[in-house]
N, C-alpha and C positions, 0 to 999 in steps of 0.2 A: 807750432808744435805739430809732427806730426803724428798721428794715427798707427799702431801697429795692429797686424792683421790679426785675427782672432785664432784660427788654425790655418797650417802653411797646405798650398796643395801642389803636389804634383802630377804628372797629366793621368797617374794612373787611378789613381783613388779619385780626383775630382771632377768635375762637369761646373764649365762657366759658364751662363747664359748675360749677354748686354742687350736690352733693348727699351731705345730712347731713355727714360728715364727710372727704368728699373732693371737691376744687377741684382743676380741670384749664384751664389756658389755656392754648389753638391757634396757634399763628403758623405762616402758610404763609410756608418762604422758598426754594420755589423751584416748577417747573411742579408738579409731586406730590410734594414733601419737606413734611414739616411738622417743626416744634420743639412739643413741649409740658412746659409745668412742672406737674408731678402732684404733687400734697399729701394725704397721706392720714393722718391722724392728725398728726403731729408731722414726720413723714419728708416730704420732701420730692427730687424726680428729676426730672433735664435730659433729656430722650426725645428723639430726630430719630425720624422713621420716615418711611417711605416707600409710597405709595399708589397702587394699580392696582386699576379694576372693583371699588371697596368689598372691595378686602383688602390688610391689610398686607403689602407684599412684604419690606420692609427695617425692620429693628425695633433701636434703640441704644441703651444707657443712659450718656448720655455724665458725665454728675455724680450723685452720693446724697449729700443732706445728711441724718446721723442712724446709728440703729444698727439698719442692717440688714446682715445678712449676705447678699450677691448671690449666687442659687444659681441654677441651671438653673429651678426649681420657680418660683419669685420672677419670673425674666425672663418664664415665658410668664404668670401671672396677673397682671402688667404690661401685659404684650401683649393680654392679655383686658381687664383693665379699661380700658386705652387704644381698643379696638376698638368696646367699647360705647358709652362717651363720643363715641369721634366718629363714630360712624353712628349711633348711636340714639337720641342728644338731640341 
């Protein structure tokens, strides 16, 4: 079976990051809201965040597909790896 994609991107709205074994794809859907689906190993998360002056201001984990336990610790190294992905590739 396979897998359909969650939302379609075209090269203008979205931003793909691959590296090693975590995939991250961008969708801006609003002035500075973004969605991103973050893949890291098996686990897979629905992100919104929100964006001012190259920093997260608003940070959400709206879906987890997988077995992770959501902690305090988890949301900000989320938040770190979503930060790097999208300012620095």
């Amino acid at each position: 079976m396979q897998q359909l994609k969650l939302f379609m991107c075209d090269n203008v709205s979205c931003k793909t990051v691959n590296i090693e074994s975590i995939a991250a794809a961008f969708r801006r859907v609003g002035d500075s809201t973004y969605e991103v689906i973050l893949e890291i190993n098996s686990n897979k998360f629905l992100i919104l965040f929100q964006t001012t002056m190259n920093k997260i201001e608003q940070f959400e984990v709206l879906a987890v597909k997988g077995f992770v336990s959501v902690s305090k610790n988890i949301l900000k190294t989320l938040k770190r790896i979503v930060y790097k992905l999208y300012f620095e590739y």
